[in-house]
C-alpha positions as CSV (number, residue, x, y, z in Angstrom):
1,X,91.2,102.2,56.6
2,X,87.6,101.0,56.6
3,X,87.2,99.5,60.2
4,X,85.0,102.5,62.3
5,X,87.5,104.4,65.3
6,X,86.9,103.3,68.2
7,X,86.6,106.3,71.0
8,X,89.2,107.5,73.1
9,X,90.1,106.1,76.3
10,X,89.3,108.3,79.4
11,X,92.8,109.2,80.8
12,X,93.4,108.5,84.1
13,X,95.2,110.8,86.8
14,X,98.7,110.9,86.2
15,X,101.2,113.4,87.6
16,X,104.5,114.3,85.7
17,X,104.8,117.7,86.3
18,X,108.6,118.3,86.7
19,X,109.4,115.6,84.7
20,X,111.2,115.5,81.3
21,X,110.0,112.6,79.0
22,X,111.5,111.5,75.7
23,X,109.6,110.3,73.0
24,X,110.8,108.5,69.7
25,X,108.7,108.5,66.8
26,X,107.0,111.4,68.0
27,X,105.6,112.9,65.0
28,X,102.7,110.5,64.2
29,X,100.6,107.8,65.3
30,X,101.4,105.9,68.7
31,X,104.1,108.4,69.6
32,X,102.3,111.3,68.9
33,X,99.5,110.1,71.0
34,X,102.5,109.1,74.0
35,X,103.7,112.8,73.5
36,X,100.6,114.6,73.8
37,X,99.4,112.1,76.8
38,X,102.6,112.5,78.6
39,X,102.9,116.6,78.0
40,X,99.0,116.2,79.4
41,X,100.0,115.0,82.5
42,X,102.3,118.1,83.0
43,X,105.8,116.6,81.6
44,X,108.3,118.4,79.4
45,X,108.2,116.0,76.4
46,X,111.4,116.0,74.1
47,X,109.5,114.8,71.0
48,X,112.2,113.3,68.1
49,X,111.4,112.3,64.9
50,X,113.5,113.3,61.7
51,X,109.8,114.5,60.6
52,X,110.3,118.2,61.3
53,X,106.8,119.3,60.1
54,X,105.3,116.5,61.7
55,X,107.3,117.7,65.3
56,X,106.3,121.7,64.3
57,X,102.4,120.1,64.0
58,X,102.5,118.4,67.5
59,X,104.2,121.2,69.2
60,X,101.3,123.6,67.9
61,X,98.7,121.3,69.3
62,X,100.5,120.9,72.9
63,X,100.3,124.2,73.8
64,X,97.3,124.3,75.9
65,X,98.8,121.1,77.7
66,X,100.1,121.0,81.2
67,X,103.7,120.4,80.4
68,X,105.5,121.2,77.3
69,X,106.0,119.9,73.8
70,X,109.7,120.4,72.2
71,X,110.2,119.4,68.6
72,X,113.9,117.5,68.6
73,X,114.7,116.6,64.9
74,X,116.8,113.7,65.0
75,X,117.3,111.0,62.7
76,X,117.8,107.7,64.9
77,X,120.7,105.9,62.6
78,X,123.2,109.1,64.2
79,X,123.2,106.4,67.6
80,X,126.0,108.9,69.2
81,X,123.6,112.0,68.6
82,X,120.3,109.8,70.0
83,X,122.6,108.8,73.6
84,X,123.0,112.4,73.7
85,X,119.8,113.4,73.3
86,X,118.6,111.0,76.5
87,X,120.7,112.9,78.9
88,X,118.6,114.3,81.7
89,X,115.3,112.3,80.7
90,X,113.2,110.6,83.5
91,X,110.7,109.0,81.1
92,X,112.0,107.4,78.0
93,X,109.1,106.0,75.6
94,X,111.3,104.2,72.9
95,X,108.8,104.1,69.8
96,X,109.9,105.0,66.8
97,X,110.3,102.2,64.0
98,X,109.7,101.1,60.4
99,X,108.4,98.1,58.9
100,X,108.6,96.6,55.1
101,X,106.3,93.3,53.9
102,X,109.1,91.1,51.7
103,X,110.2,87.3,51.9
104,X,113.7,87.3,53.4
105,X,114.9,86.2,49.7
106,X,113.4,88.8,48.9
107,X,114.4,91.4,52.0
108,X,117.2,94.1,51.4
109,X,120.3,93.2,53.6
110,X,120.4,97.3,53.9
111,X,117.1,97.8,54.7
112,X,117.2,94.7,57.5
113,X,120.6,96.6,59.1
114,X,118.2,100.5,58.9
115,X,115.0,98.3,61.1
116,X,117.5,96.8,63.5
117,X,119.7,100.2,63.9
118,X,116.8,102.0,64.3
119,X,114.3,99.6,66.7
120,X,116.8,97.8,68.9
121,X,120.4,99.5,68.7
122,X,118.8,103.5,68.8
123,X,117.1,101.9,72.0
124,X,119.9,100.2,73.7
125,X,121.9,103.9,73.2
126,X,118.9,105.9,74.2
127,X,118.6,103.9,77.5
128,X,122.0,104.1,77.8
129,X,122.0,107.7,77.9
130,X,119.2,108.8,80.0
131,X,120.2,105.8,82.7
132,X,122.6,107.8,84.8
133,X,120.2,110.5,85.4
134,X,117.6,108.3,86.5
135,X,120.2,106.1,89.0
136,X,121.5,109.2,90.3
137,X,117.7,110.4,91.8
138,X,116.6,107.1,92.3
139,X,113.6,107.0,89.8
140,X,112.9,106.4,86.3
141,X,110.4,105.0,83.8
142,X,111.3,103.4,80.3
143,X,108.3,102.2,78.1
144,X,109.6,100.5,75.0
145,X,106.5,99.8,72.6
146,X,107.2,96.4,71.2
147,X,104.1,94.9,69.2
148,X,102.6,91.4,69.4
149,X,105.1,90.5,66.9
150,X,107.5,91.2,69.7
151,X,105.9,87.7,71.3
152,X,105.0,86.4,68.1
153,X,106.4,85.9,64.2
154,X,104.6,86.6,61.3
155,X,105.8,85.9,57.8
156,X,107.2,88.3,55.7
157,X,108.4,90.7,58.4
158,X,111.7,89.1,59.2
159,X,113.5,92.2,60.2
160,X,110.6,93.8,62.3
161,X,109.6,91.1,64.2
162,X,113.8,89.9,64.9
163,X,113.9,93.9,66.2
164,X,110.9,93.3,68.1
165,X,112.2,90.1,70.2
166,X,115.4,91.9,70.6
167,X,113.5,95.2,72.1
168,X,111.7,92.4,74.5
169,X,115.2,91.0,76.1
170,X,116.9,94.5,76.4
171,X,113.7,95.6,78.3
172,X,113.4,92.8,80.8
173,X,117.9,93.0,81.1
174,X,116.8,97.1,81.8
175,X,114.5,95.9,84.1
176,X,116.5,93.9,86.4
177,X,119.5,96.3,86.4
178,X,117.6,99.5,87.3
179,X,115.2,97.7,89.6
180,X,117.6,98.8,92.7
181,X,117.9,102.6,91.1
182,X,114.0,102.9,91.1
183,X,113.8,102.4,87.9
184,X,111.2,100.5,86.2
185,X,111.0,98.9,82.4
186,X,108.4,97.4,80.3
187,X,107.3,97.0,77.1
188,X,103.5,97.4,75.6
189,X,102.2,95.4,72.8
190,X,99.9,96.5,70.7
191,X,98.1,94.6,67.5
192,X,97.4,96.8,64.5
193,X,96.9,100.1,65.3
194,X,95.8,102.8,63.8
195,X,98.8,104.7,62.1
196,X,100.6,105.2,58.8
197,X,102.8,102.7,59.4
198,X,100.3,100.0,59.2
199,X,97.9,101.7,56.2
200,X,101.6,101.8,54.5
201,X,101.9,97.9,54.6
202,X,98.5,97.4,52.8
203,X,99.9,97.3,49.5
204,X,102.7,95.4,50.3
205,X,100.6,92.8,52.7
206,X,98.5,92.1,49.5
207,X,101.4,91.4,46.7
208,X,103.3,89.4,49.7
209,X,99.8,87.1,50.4
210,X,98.0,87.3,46.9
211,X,95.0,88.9,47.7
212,X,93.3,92.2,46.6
213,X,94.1,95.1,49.0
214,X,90.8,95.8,50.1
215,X,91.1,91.7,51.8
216,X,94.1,92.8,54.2
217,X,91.8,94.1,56.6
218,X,90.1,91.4,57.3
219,X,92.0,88.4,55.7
220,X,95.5,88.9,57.4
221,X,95.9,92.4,59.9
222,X,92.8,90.7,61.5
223,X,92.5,87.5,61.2
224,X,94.1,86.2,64.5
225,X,92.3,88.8,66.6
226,X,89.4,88.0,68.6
227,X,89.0,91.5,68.7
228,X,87.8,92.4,64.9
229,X,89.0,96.5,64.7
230,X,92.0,98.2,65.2
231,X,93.6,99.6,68.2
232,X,93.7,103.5,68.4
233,X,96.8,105.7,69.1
234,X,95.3,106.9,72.0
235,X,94.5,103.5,73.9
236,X,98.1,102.4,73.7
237,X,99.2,106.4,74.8
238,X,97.0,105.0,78.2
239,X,98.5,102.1,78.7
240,X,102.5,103.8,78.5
241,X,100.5,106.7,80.9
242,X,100.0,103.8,83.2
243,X,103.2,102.0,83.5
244,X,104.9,105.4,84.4
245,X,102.5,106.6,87.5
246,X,102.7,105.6,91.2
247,X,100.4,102.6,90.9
248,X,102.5,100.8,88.3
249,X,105.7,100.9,90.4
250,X,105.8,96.8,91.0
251,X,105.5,96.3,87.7
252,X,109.1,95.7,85.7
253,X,110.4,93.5,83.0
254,X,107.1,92.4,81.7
255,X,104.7,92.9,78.5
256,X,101.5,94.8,78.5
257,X,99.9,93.3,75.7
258,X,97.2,95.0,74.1
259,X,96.4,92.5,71.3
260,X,92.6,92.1,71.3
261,X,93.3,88.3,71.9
262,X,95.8,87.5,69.5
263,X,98.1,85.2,71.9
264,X,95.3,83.5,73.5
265,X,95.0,81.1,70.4
């Protein structure tokens, strides 16, 4: 990526200390940033990923943390083993996903059912499992990180952005079921940030929209941002640390949208 980082956001106070918080996706980019904001504010963080050196990584830098970072290999498609793995939890951040760049004609039927398994059924169980814990003490947060594309379609991402919208309903259903449980749930949506998963569609961006690589940037990742630079890890780690503190507790079955612009056009 060419576009300069943009700094860090200052965190602001945020109390978890007792708490147990799941993160998906944990191993890199905007869950690894959740994981390490959350452990900050003094949770124990189940971090899953099926990357296990990614997990070992991000447990090695939490250590000087508040709360705890455990590594909880788990590959998301196993939807028994991911309801199981919610028991207990008082945070859920649902954030793991995967994303491929190809006309539908184009798009393999197997990896469409893989995106939706993993981005909107994994959720659905993962809620479904850490929901009886949280109705039985009266409090819980679920942050599901949906994207712009969760609001809006682009082309060539079929299977993403119908996993996206679907992430959007089950959030605001969530939200008015656990609202008289204390529990709250809310998606954030980002733009482009700053992970693998978006430096791994470059390639596949330019073949889908004709254009040299080095264009994507700017021509298409971009181009319907007022904002011109890409959203760090970090900034959208804030904005999940936000929804679950005290000051956020009126605000359920909505979208925090963190997309430089985008849906103002």
């Amino acid at each position: 990526m060419t576009a300069p980082r943009f700094p860090a956001p200052q965190a602001s106070p945020l109390d978890l200390g007792g708490r147990t918080a799941l993160v998906t996706g944990a191993a890199g980019g905007i869950g690894r940033a959740c994981a390490l904001r959350l452990a900050a504010a003094g949770a124990k963080v189940r971090a899953v990923d099926r990357d296990a050196a990614g997990l070992e990584a991000l447990a090695g830098q939490g250590r000087d943390l508040a709360g705890t970072v455990e590594p909880h290999v788990l590959d998301l498609t196993d939807l028994d083993a991911a309801e199981l793995a919610a028991a207990g939890t008082d945070v859920l951040v649902n954030n793991a996903g995967l994303q491929l760049v190809r006309p539908i004609e184009e798009f393999p039927p197997d990896v469409f059912h893989t995106v939706l398994t993993v981005m909107l059924e994994a959720p659905f169980r993962l809620i479904r499992g850490a929901l009886p814990h949280m109705y039985g003490q009266g409090w819980g947060r679920i942050v599901n990180v949906s994207s712009v594309h969760g609001l809006r379609a682009s082309a060539y991402k079929s299977a993403y952005v119908a996993a996206k919208h679907g992430l959007e309903g089950l959030s605001k259903t969530t939200a008015l079921e656990g609202a008289p449980h204390g529990v709250t749930s809310n998606c954030v949506n980002p733009a482009y940030v700053r992970t693998p998963l978006v430096e791994k569609q470059l390639a596949d961006q330019a073949r889908a929209h004709g254009i040299p690589e080095e264009r994507v940037l700017s021509e298409v990742l971009l181009q319907d941002s007022a904002v011109k630079r890409l959203i760090e890890p970090e900034e959208v780690a804030e904005a999940v640390a936000y929804l679950c503190g005290p000051q956020a507790s009126f605000v359920t079955g909505t979208s925090l949208v963190l997309d430089g612009g985008w849906t103002a056009h």
